[in-house]
VOPAGU-2260 file (C-alpha; in pm, 1 decimal, decimal comma):
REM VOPAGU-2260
SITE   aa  ch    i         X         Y         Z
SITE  UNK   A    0    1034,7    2773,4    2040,9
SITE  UNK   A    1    1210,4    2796,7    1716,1
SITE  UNK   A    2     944,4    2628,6    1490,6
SITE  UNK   A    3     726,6    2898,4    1653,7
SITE  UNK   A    4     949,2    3207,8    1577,4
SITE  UNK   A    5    1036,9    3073,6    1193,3
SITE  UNK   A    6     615,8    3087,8    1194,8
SITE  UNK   A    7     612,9    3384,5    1354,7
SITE  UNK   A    8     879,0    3595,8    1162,2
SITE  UNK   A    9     959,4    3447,1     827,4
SITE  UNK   A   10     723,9    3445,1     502,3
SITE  UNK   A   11     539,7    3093,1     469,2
SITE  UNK   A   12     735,5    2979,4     197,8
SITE  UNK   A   13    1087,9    2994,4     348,5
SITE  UNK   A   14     904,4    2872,3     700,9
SITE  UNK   A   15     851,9    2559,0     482,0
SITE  UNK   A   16    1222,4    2529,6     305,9
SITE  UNK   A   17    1389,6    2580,8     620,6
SITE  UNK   A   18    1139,7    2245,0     788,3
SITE  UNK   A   19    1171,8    2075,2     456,4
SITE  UNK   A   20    1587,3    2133,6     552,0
SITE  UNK   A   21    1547,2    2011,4     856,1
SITE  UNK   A   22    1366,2    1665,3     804,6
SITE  UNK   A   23    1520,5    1566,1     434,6
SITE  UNK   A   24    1851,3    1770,1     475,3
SITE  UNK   A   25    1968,4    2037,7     199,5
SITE  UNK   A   26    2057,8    1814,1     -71,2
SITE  UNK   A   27    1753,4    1591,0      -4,1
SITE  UNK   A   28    1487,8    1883,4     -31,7
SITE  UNK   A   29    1586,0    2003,5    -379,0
SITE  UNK   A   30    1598,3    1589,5    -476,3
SITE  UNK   A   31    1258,6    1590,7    -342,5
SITE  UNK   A   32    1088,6    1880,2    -509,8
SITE  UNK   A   33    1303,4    1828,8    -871,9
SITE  UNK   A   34    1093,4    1476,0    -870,8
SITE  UNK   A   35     780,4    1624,6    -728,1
SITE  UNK   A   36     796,5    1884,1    -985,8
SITE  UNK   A   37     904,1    1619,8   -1286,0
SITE  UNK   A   38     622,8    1376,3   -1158,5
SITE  UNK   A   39     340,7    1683,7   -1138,3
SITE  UNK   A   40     437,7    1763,5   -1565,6
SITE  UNK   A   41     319,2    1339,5   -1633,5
SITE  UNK   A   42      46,6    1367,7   -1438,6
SITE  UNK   A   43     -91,5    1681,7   -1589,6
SITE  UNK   A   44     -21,2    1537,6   -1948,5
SITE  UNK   A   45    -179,9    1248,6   -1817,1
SITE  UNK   A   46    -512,6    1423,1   -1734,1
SITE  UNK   A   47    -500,6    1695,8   -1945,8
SITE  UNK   A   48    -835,3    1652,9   -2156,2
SITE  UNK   A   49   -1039,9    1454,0   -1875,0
SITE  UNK   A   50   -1333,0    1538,2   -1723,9
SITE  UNK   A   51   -1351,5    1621,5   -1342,6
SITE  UNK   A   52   -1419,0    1299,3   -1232,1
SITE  UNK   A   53   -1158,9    1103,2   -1413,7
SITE  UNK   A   54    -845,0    1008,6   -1315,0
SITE  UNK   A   55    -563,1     934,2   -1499,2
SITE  UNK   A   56    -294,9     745,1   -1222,5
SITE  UNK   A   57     -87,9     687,5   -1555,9
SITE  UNK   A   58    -142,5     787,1   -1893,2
SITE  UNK   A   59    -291,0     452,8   -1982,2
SITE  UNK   A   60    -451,9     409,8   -1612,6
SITE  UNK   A   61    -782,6     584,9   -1609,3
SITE  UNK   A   62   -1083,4     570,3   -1379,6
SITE  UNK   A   63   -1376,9     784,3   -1236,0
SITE  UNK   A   64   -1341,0     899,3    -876,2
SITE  UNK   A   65   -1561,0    1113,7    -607,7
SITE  UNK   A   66   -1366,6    1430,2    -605,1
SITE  UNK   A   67   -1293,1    1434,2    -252,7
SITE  UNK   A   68   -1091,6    1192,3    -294,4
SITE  UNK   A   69    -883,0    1328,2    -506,2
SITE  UNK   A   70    -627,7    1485,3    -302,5
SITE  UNK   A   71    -520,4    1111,3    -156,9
SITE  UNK   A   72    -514,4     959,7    -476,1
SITE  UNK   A   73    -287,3    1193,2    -631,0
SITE  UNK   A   74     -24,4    1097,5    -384,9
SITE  UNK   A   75      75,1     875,5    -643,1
SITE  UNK   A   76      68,4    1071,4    -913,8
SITE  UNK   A   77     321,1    1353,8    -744,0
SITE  UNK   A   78     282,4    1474,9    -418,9
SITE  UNK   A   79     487,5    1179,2    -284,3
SITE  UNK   A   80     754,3    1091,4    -450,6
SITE  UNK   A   81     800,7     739,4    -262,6
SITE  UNK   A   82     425,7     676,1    -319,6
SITE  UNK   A   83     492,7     722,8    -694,2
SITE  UNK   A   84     785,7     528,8    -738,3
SITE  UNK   A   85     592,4     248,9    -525,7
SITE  UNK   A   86     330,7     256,2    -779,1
SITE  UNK   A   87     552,6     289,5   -1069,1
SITE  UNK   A   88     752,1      -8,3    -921,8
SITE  UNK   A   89     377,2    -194,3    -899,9
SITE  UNK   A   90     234,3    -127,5   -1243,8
SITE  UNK   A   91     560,9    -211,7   -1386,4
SITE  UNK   A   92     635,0    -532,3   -1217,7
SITE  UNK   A   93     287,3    -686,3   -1236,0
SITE  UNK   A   94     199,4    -609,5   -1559,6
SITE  UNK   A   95     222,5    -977,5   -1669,3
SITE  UNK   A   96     -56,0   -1077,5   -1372,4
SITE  UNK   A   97    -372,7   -1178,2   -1429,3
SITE  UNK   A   98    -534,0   -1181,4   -1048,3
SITE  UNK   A   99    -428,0    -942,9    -778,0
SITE  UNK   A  100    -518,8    -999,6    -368,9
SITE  UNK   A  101    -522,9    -621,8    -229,4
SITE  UNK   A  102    -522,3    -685,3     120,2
SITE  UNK   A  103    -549,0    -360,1     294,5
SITE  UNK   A  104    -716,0    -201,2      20,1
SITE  UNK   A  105    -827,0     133,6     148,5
SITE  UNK   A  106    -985,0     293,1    -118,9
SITE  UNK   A  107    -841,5      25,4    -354,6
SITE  UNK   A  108    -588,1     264,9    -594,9
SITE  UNK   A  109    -412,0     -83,7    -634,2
SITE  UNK   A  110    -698,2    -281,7    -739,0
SITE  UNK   A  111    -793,3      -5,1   -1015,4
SITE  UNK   A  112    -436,7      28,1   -1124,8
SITE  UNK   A  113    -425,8    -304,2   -1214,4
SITE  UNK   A  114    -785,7    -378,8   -1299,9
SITE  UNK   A  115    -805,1     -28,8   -1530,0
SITE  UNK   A  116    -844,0     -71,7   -1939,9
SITE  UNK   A  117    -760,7    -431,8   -1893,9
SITE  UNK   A  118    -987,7    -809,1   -1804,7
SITE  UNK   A  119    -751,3    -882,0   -1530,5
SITE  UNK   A  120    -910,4    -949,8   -1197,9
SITE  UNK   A  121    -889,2    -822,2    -842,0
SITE  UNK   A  122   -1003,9    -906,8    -493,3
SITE  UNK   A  123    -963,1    -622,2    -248,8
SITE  UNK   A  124    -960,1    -682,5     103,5
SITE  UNK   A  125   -1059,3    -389,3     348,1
SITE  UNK   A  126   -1212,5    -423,7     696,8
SITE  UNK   A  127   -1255,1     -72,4     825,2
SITE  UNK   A  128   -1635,1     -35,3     724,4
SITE  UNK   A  129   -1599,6     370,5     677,1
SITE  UNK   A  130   -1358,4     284,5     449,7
SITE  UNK   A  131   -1497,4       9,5     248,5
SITE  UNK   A  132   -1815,5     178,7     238,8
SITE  UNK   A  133   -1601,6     431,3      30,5
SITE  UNK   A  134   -1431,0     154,6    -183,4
SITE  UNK   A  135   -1741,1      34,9    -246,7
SITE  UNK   A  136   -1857,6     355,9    -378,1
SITE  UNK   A  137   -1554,6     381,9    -579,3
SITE  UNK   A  138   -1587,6      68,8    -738,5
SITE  UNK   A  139   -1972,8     153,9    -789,8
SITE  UNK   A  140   -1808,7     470,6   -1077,0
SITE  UNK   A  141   -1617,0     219,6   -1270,0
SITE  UNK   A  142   -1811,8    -135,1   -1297,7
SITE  UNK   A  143   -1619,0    -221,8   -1587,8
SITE  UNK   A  144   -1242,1    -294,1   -1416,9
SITE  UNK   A  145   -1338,8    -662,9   -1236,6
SITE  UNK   A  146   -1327,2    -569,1    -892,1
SITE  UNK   A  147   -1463,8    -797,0    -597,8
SITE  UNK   A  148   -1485,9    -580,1    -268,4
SITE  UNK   A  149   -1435,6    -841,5      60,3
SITE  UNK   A  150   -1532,5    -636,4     385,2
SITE  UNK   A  151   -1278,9    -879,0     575,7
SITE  UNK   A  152    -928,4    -853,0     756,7
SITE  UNK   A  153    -664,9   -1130,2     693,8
SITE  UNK   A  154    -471,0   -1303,9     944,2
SITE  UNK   A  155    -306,8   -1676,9    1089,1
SITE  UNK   A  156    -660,2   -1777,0    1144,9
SITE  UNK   A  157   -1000,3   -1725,5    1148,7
SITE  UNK   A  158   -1041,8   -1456,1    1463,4
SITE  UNK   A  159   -1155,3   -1145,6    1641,2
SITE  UNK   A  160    -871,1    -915,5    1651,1
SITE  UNK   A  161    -845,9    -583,7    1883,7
SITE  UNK   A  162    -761,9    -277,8    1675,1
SITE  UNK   A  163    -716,4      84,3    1741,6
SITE  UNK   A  164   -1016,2     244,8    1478,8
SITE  UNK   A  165    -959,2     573,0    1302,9
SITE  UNK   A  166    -852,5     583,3     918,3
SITE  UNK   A  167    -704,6     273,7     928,1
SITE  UNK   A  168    -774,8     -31,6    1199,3
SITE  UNK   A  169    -403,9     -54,4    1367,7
SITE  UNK   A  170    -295,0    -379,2    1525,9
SITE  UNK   A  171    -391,4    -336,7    1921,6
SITE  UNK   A  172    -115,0    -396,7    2153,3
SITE  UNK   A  173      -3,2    -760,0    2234,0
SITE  UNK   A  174    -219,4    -797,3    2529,3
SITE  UNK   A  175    -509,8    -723,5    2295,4
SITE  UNK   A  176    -551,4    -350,7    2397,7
SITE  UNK   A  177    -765,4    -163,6    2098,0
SITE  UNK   A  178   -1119,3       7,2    2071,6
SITE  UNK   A  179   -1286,6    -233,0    1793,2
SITE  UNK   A  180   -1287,2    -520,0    1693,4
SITE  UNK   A  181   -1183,7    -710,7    1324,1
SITE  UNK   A  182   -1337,1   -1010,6    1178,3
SITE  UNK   A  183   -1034,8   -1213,3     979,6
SITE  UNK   A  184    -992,3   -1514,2     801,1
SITE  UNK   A  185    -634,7   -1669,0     678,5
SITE  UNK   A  186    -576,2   -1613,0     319,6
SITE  UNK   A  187    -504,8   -2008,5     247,1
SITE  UNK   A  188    -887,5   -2104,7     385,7
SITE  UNK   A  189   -1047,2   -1831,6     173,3
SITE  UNK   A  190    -849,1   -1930,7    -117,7
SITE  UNK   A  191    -981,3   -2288,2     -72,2
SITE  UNK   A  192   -1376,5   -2170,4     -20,5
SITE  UNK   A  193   -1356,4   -1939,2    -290,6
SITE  UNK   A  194   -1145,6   -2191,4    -587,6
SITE  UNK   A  195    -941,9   -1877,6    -657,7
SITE  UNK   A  196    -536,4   -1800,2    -656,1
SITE  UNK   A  197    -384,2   -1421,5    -723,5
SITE  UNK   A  198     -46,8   -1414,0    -862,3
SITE  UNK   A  199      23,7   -1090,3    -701,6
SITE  UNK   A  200     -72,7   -1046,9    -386,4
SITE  UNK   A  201     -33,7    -654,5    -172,0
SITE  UNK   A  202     -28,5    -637,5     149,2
SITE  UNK   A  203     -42,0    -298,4     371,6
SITE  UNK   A  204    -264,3    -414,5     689,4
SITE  UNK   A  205     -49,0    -178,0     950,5
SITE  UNK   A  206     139,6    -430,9    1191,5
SITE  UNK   A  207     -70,1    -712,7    1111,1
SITE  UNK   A  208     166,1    -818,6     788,9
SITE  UNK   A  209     301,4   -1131,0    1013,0
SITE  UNK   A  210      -7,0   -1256,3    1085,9
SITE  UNK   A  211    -163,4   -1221,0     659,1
SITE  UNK   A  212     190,4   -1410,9     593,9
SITE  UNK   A  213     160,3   -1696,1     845,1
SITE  UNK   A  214    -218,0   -1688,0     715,4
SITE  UNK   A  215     -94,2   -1716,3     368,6
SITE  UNK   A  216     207,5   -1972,1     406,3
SITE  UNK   A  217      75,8   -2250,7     166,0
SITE  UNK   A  218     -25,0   -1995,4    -122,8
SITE  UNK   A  219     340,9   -1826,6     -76,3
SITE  UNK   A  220     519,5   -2178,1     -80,5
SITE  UNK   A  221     302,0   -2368,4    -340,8
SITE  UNK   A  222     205,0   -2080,9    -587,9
SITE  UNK   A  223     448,1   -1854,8    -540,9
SITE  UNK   A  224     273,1   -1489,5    -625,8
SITE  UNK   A  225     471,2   -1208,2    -628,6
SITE  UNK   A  226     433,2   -1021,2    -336,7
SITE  UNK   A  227     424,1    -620,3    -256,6
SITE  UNK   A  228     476,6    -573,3      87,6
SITE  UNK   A  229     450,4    -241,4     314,4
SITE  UNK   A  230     615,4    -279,9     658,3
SITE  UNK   A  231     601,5    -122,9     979,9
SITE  UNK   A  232     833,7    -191,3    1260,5
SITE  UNK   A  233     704,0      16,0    1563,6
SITE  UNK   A  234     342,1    -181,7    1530,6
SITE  UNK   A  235     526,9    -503,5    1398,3
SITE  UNK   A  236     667,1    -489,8    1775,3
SITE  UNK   A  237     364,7    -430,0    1946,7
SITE  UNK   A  238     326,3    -842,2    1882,6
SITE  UNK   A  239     667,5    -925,4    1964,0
SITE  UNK   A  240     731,7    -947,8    1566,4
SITE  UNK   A  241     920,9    -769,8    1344,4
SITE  UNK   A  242    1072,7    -668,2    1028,8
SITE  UNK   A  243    1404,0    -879,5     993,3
SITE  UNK   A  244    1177,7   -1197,0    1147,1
SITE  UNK   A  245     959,0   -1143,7     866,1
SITE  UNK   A  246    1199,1   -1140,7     646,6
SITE  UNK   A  247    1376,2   -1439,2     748,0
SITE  UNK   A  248    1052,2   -1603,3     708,4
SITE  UNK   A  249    1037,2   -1470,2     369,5
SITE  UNK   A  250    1343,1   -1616,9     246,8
SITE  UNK   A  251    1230,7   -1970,3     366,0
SITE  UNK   A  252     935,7   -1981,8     229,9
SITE  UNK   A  253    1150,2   -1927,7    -102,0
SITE  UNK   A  254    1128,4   -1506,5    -184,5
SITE  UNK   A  255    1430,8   -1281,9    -238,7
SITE  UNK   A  256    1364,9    -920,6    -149,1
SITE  UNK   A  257    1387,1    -645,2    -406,9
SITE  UNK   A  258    1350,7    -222,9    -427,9
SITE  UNK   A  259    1034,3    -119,7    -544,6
SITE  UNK   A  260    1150,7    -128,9    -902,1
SITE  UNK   A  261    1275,8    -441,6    -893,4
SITE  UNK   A  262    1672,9    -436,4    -802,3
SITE  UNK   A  263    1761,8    -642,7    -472,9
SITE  UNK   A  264    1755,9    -450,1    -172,5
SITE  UNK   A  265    2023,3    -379,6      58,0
SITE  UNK   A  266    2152,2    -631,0     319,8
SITE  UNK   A  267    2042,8    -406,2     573,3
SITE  UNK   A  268    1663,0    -305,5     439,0
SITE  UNK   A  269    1503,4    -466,5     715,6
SITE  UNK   A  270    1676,5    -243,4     978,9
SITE  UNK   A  271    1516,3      43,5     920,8
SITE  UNK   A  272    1285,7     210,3    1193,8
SITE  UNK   A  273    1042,0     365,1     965,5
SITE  UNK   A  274     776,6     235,5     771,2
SITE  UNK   A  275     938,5      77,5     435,1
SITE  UNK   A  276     801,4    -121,2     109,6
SITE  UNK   A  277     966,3    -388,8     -46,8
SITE  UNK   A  278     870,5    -628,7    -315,9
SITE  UNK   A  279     921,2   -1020,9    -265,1
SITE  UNK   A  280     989,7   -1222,3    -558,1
SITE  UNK   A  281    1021,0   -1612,4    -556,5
SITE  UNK   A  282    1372,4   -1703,9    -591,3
SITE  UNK   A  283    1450,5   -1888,4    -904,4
């Protein structure tokens, strides 16, 4: 009733501030638009000069896109400040790699972050066929960053997997509820068939992250990649898994988790309720 008379009564613009207020609190919304506004200046220095179906995701980080898609991509270029630091946290961190694993690629920003201006290699992994029909066509603009395209989901084991469909497959509930159906292999076979190691690996699969991690257990433990990791409690549960369990597992298998820019996280990072990125590096 209130969110309808703010709509109702007041002009759009404070509508928004007061909703901004309510979600981020009063401190937090002028935090979040002073780094919205300082990340919208780099990106239009970035792409000031480019033609409309370039891209600049950095200054140095250029690549030709349909326009429609647009919109998404610049998500991390300004409109989300998380996003961006997530990405700035990425480019920075794996700048020494060589081979990236996107697993959950979506459109595959990650893979042509990396792959952009430079010979270093990617494999992006993205089973939603809408979407890597899209990815595909992406990749199609911009044949010169070394991008393989893998219509495949990653798991413990080679399976059929019940998913909820839309614009992204989400894990189906634990007693393999779900409208589709995903094809997956574990990471450490296809490594094997395919003779080929990434030493940074992404992963953003919504709530199947456990399974791409037990899948993935002798590349983590043997090769040690650095690892950028999205994770999402509430579908995390839906398989009697979660966030702190998967980062127990973590820590055996050797990784130390860190902020998105590197620092070590808090002691209490895997409590949170919300959907939260960390990176995992091996411990020394």
């Amino acid at each position: 009733m209130v969110r309808q008379f703010l709509t109702d009564h007041l002009p759009g613009g404070l509508v928004q501030f007061v909703r901004e207020c309510r979600y981020r609190g009063v401190v937090g919304f002028f935090r979040h638009r002073t780094k919205v506004g300082r990340f919208r200046r780099r990106f239009d220095a970035a792409n000031a000069g480019l033609a409309p179906d370039q891209f600049a995701l950095r200054r140095d980080v250029v690549f030709r896109i349909e326009p429609e898609l647009r919109w998404a991509l610049e998500h991390f270029t300004h409109l989300d400040p998380a996003m961006v630091e997530e990405m700035d946290g990425f480019l920075a961190l794996a700048r020494d790699s060589k081979c990236l694993f996107d697993v959950g690629a979506l459109y595959g920003i990650f893979a042509l972050g990396f792959t952009a201006g430079s010979t270093r290699r990617a494999l992006a992994f993205e089973p939603n066929p809408p979407t890597f029909a899209r990815l595909e066509r992406l990749l199609a603009l911009n044949p010169e960053c070394r991008i393989e395209a893998h219509a495949l989901g990653l798991g413990a084991a080679a399976a059929q997997i019940p998913v909820e469909t839309g614009f992204h497959f989400v894990a189906g509930g634990a007693c393999g509820s779900g409208d589709g159906v995903m094809q997956v292999v574990a990471l450490d076979d296809f490594i094997r068939e395919h003779d080929i190691r990434p030493d940074v690996l992404k992963i953003d699969v919504e709530g199947f992250e456990h399974a791409v991690i037990a899948g993935a257990r002798t590349l983590l433990r043997e090769h040690r990649p650095l690892l950028f990791l999205e994770l999402h409690p509430s579908l995390l549960d839906r398989h009697g898994a979660s966030a702190p369990a998967l980062g127990r597992e973590l820590f055996e298998l050797g990784y130390v988790a860190c902020e998105s820019d590197g620092r070590p996280a808090r002691e209490d990072c895997f409590a949170q309720s919300e959907n939260f990125r960390l990176v995992f590096r091996p411990r020394m």
